[in-house]
N, C-alpha and C positions, 0 to 999 in steps of 0.2 A: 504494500500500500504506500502510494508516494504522498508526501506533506508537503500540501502548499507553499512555495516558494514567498508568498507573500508573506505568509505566517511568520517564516524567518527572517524578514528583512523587518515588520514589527516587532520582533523579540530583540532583531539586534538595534534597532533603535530604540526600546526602551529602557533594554538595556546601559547603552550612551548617554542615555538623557540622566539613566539612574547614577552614574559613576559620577559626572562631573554635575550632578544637583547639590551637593553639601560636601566643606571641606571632608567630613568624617568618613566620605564617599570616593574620596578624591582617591584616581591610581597613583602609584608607587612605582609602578614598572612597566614595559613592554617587554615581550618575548617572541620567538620565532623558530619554530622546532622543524628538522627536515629528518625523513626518517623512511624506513622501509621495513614490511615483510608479508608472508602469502601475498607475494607477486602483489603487491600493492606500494606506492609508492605515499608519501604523506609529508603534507605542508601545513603546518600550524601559525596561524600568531595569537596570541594570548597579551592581557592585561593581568596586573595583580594587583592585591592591595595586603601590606602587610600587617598582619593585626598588633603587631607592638606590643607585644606578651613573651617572656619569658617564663617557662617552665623548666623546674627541676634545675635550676644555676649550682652547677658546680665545677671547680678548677678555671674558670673562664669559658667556660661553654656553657650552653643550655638548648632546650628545643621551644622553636617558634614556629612561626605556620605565617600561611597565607592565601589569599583567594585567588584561585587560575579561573578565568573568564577566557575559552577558548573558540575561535573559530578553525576548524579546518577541513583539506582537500583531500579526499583520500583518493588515488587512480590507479584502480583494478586493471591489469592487462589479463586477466583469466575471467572474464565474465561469464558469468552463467558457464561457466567451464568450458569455453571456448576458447579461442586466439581474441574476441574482440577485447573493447576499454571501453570502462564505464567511474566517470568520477560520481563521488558521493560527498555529498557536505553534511560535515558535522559541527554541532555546539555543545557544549561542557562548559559544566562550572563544576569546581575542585576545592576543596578544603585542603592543603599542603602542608601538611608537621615536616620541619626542617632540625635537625640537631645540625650546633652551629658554634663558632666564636663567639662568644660573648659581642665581640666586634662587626661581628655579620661577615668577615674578610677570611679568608681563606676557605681549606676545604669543607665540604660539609656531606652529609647523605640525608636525602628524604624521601616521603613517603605518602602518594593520597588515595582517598576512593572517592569519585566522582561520581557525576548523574550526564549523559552524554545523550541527545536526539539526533538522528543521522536525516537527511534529505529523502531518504532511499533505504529499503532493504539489503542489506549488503548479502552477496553470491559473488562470491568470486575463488576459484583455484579448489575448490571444495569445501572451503567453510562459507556456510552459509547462517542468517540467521531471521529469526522468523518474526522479528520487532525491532521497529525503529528505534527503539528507546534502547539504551545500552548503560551498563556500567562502566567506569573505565578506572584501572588501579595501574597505578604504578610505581617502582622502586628508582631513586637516580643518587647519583653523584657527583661532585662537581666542584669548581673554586670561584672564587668570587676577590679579580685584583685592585686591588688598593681604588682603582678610579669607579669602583660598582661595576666595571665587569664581567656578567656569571656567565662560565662556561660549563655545562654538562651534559650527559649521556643520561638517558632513560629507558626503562623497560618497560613496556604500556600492556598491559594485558583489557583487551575490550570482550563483553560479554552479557549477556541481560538474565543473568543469577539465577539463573534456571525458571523463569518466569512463563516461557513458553517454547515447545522442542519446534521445530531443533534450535540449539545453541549450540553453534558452531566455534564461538568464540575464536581472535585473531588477538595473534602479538607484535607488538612493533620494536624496533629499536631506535632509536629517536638522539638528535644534535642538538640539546638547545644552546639559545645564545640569549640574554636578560639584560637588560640594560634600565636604570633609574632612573625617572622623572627629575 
């Protein structure tokens, strides 16, 4: 069942309106993830906002978190298990626990589980899955240089938690790159 394309361009504009309405709203970062796998290629770019909470502070570290507001492309070359391509757009938003510096600077590893709406059914290479709506979790790590630079790698597992068969569930491996407001 394919979702209205207008729907999404209303979500992503309220979304817009919702970030930059009140400082306490305001983003903190942009991101942009390139990434691959089941023959599917993926381009992300994402907003965050950092929640400015430290948990658990010890020796100069602690874990903090933050909101991934994501749009991306994802292009199946095995569709419906063919040679053809078929892209699908997706949106997420992410809760993100990061263990970190105290200073937010150097390396760190984290951790989220998201809520994800795809454009399309995704079929593609054999995995297929039978709702738009997805999970999306993933594990990464990564450093973060002196000027706010974050560089890292992620492991994205997408899947809808057994809500309805088949779930086919797919993995990505992902490049991000973060940069601060």
């Amino acid at each position: 069942m394919a979702i209205n394309n207008t729907f999404f361009k209303s979500a992503a504009a309220v979304a817009v309106l919702m970030a930059f309405q009140a400082s306490s709203y305001a983003v903190d970062s942009g991101s942009l993830e390139v990434g691959t796998g089941n023959k599917t290629s993926v381009v992300r770019a994402a907003v965050q906002w950092d929640w400015q909470n430290k948990w658990w502070e010890s020796n100069g570290t602690h874990i903090g978190g933050y909101w991934d507001l994501s749009a991306a492309q994802w292009h199946g070359t095995r569709y419906n298990n063919t040679d053809s391509t078929k892209n699908i757009y997706d949106f997420g938003i992410t809760p993100v626990f990061r263990f970190q510096r105290d200073s937010k600077k150097g390396p760190y590893v984290e951790g989220g589980v998201g809520l994800h709406l795809a454009s399309q059914i995704y079929n593609n290479n054999g995995k297929h899955f039978s709702t738009a709506f997805q999970f999306g979790d993933h594990v990464g790590t990564g450093y973060v240089f002196a000027n706010g630079l974050d560089l890292g790698i992620r492991l994205q597992h997408l899947s809808n938690g057994g809500i309805k068969e088949p779930n086919g569930g797919v993995n990505y491996a992902l490049v991000r790159v973060a940069y601060p407001f």
